[in-house]
C-alpha positions as CSV (number, residue, x, y, z in Angstrom):
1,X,50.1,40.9,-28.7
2,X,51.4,38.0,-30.5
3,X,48.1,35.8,-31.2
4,X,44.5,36.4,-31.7
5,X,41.5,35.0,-30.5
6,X,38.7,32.9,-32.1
7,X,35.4,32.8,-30.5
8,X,33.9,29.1,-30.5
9,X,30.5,28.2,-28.8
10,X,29.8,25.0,-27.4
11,X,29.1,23.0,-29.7
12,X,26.7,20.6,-27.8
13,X,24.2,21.1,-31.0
14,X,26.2,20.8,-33.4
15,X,25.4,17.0,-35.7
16,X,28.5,16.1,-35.0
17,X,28.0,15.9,-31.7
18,X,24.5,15.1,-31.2
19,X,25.4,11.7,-33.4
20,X,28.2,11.4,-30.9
21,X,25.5,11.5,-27.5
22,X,23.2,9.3,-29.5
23,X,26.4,6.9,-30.0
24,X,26.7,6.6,-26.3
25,X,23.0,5.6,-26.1
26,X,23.1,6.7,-22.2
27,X,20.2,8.4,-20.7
28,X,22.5,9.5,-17.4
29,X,24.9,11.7,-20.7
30,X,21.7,12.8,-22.0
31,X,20.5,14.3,-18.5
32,X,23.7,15.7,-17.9
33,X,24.1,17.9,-21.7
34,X,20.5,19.2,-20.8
35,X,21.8,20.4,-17.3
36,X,24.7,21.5,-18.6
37,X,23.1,23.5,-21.6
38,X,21.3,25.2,-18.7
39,X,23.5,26.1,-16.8
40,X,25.5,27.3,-20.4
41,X,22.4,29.6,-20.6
42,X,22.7,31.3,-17.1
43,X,26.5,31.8,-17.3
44,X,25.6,33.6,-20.7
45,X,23.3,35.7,-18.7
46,X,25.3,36.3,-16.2
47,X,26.6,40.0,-16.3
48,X,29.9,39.4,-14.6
49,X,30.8,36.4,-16.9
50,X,28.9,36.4,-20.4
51,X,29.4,33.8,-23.6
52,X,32.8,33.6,-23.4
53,X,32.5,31.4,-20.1
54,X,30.1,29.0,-21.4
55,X,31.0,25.1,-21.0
56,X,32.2,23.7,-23.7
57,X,31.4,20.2,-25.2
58,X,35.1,18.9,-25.5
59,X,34.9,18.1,-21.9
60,X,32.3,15.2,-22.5
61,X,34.5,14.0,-25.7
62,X,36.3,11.2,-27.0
63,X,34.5,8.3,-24.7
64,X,33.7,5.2,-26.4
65,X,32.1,4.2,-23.4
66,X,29.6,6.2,-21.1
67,X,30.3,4.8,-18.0
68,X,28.8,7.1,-14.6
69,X,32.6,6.7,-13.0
70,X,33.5,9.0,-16.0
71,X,31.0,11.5,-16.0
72,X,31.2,11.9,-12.3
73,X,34.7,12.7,-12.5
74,X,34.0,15.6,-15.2
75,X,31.5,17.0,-12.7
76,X,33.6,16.8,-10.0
77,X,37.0,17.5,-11.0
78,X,36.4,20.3,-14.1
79,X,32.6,21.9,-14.2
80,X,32.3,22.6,-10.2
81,X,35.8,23.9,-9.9
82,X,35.4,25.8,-12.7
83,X,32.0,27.2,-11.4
84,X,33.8,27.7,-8.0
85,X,35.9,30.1,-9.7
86,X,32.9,32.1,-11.9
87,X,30.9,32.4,-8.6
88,X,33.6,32.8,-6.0
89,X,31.4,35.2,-4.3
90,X,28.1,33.1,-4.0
91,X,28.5,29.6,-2.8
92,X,24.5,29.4,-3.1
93,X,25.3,29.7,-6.6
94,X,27.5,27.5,-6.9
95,X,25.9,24.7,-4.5
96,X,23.0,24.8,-6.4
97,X,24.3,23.8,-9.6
98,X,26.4,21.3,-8.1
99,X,23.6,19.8,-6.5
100,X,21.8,19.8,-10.3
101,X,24.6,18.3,-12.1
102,X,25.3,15.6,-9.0
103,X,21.3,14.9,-9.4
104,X,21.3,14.2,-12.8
105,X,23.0,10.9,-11.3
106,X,20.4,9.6,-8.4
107,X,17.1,10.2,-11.0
C-alpha cells in the first residue's frame, strides 16, 4: 500500500463553517445542513456503512451566493446518488430521505 488514510468528519460544526452558513444568510441552506446532519447521524448508525460514509460539508462549499438552483443541484446530482449507492437494497430508504432533503425546499 502506497498511501495512508486520514479520517476527517464533516465539518458542518466546525466555526469555520458555521461563519460560512451564517455568511449565506439563507434559511432554505440552513434547513438543508440540519437535514443533512440527520441524515449524517443515521448513516453513522447504520451497521452496514458507519462514520466513514457520513456527508461531508465540502459539498455545500465555496458559494458566494445561496441561490435554491444550486442547492437543488447538490441534492439531486451528489447526496441522492450517493444514498442510492449506501442503500441499494432499500429504495424506502432511500425515497425517504430524498423526499426530506427535496422538502426542505417547498417549507
Amino acid at each position: 500500500r502506497r498511501f495512508s488514510f486520514f479520517t476527517m468528519k464533516p465539518g458542518f460544526n466546525t466555526p469555520g463553517f458555521q461563519a460560512y452558513q451564517d455568511s449565506l444568510k439563507s434559511d432554505a441552506f440552513n434547513k438543508l445542513i440540519a437535514c443533512v446532519k440527520q441524515l449524517n447521524s443515521k448513516i453513522a448508525e447504520d451497521i452496514s456503512l458507519g462514520e466513514g460514509f457520513c456527508i461531508g460539508h465540502s459539498y455545500f462549499c465555496g458559494q458566494e451566493e445561496c441561490t435554491e438552483e444550486w442547492m437543488k443541484a447538490v441534492v439531486y446530482y451528489d447526496i441522492i446518488p450517493m444514498l442510492q449507492e449506501y442503500w441499494f437494497d432499500d429504495r424506502q430508504k432511500v425515497k425517504r430521505w430524498e423526499n426530506l432533503l427535496i422538502g426542505v425546499f417547498n417549507d
